[in-house]
C-alpha positions as CSV (number, residue, x, y, z in Angstrom):
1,X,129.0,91.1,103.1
2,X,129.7,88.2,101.3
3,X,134.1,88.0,102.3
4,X,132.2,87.7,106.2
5,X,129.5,85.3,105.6
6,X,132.5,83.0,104.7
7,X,134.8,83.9,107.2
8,X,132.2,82.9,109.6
9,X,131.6,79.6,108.1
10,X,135.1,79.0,107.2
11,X,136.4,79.7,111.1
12,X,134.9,78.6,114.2
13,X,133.7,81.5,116.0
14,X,131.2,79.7,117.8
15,X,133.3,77.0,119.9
16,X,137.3,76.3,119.5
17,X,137.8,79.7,117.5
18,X,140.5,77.9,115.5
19,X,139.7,77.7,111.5
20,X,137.9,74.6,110.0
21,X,140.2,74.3,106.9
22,X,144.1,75.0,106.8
23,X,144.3,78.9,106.8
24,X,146.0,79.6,103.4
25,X,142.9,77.9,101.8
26,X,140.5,80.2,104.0
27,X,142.6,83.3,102.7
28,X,142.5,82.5,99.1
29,X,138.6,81.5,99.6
30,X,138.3,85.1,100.8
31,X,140.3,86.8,98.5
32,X,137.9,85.4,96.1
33,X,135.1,86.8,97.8
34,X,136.2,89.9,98.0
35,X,136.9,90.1,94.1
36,X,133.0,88.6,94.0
37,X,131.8,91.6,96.3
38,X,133.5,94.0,93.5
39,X,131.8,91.9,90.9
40,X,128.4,91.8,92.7
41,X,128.5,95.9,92.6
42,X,129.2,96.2,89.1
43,X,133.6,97.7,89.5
44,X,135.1,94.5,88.1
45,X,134.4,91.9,85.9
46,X,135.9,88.2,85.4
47,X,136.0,86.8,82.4
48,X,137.6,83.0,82.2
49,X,141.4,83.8,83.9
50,X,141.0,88.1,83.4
51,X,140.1,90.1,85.7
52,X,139.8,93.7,85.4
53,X,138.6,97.0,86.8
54,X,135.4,98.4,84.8
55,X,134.6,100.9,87.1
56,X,136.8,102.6,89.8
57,X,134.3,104.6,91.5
58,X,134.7,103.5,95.4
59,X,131.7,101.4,97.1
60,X,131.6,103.6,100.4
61,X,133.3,100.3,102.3
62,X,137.0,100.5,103.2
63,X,138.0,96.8,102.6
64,X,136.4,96.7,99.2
65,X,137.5,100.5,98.2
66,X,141.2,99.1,99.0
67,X,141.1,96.2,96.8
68,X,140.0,98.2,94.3
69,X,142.6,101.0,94.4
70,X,145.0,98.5,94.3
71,X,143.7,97.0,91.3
72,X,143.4,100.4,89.4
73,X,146.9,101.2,90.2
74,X,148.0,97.7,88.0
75,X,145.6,97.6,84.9
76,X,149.3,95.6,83.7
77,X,148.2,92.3,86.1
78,X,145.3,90.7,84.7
79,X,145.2,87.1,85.7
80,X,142.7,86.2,88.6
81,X,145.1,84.1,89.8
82,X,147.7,86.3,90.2
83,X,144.8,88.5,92.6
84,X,143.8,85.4,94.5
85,X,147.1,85.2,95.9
86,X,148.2,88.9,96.4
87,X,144.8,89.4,98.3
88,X,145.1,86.0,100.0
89,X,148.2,87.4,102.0
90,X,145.3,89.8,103.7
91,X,142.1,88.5,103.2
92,X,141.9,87.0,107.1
93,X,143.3,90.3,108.3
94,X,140.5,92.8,106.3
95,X,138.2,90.4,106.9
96,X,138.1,89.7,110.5
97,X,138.8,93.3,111.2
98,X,135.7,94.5,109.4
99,X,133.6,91.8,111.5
100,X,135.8,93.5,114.6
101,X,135.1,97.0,113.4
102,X,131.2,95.9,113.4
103,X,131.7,94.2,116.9
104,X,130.4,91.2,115.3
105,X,133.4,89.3,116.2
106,X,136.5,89.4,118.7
107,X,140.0,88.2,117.8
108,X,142.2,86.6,120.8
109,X,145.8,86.9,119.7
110,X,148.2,83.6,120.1
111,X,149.8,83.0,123.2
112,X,151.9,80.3,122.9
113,X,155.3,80.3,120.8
114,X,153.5,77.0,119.5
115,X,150.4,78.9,118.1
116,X,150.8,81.2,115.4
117,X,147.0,81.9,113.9
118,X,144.5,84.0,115.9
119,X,141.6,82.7,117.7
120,X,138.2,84.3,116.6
121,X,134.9,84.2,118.6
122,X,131.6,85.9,117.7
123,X,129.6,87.4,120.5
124,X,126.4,86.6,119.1
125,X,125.4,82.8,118.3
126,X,122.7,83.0,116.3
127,X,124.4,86.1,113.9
128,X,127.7,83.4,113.7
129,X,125.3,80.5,112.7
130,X,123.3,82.1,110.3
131,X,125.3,82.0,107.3
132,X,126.1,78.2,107.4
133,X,122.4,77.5,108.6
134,X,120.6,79.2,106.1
135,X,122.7,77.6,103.1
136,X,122.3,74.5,104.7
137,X,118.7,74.4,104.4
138,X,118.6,76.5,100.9
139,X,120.2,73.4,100.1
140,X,118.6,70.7,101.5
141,X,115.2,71.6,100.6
142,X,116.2,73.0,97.3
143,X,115.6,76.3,97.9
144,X,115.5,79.5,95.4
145,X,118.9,81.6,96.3
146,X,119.1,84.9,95.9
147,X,122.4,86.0,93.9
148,X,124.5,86.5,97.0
149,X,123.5,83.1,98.1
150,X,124.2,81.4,95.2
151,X,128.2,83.4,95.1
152,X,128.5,82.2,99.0
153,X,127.9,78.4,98.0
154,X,130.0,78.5,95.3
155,X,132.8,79.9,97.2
156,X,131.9,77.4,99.7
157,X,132.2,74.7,97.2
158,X,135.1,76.1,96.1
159,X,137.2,76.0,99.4
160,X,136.1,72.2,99.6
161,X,133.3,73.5,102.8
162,X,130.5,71.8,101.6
163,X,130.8,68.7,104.4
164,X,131.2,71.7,106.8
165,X,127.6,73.0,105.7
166,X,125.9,70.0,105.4
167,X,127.7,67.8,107.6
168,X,124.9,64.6,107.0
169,X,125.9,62.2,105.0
170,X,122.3,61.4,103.8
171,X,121.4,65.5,103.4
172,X,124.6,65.8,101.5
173,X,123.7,63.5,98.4
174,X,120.2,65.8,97.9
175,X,122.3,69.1,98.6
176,X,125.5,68.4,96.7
177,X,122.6,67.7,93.3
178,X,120.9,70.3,94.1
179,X,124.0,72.6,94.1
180,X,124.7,70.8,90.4
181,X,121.9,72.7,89.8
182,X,122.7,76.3,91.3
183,X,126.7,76.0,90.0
184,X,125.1,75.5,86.5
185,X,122.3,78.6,86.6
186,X,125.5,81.0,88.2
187,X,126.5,84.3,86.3
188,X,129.6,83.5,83.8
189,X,132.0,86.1,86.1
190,X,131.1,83.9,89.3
191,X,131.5,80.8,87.9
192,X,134.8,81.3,86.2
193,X,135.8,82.8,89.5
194,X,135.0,80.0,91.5
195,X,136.4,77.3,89.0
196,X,139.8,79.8,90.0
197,X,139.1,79.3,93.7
198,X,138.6,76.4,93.6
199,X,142.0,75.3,91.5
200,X,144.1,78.0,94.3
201,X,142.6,75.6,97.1
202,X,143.6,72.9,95.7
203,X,147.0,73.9,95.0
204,X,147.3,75.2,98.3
205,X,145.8,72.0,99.8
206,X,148.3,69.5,97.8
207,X,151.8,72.2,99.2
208,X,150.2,72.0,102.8
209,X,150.1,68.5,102.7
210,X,153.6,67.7,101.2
């Protein structure tokens, strides 16, 4: 699923556990992969700041049927925005627990007054590393993506993750025109929803900051 391939790039399952970004960004970065799953299958559709439901039927998956009752049950709120950030106050809870429920991941809860987010660790390298490892060489070498690909870079781009992909300085000049190139052959719906992303970051970036 698209929501996990991030989480596992966006969160260090494979060493500290800790997130790489500040976690409000991670959960607004998921809350818009989430919304891209529901685009991806067909039930909602983006268009610039709307989103809306376009078909309610449930997917069979219990994070993605959730999101999507919720939006049928309030046709009134329309504006992505608006859904990035009521999602956003779950996203790293549904998320991780459907990687849990998979036992594709295991959450160690704080234990110090100090420490208030969660420490996640995958029990299988290679399944952890795969997400960030194959993007990094899609876009490195200029790769075709597949339409899934393509919605995980720009969600990656969006949450300001590309250095975490391709952390070369050198590699990152050829990937960063290459992904010029992807961001500009995306579907309408996926690229208006990551330009949102994108802006939600950033505003959450400049309060976490100040």
């Amino acid at each position: 699923m698209l929501a996990d391939e991030l989480f596992l790039i966006a969160w260090d399952t494979t060493g500290s556990g800790k997130p790489r970004l500040h976690v409000q960004g991670i959960a607004l970065g998921l809350a818009g992969a989430l919304l891209a799953e529901l685009v991806m299958r067909g039930r909602v559709a983006v268009q610039d700041a709307l989103v809306k439901v376009i078909d309610g039927r449930p997917v069979d998956e219990r994070v993605s049927d959730r999101v999507l009752a919720d939006m049928a049950e309030s046709p009134q709120h329309t504006d992505v925005r608006t859904w990035l950030a009521y999602l956003a106050q779950r996203s790293v809870t549904e998320v991780s627990g459907r990687l849990i429920r998979e036992s594709r991941l295991e959450r160690e809860a704080p234990k110090l007054l100090k420490r208030r987010t969660s420490r996640y660790y995958s029990p299988d390298f290679g399944h952890a590393m795969w997400p960030r490892t194959r993007l990094h060489m899609a876009l490195v070498r200029g790769q075709p993506l597949a339409a899934h690909d393509m919605a995980l870079a720009v969600l990656v781009d969006s949450c300001g993750m590309t250095e975490i992909v391709v952390d070369d300085p050198t590699e990152r000049k050829i990937a960063r025109r290459y992904l010029t190139t992807v961001l500009a052959a995306l579907p309408q719906p996926l690229s208006d929803l990551g330009r949102h992303v994108s802006a939600a970051v950033g505003d959450a970036v400049l309060t976490y900051r100040s």
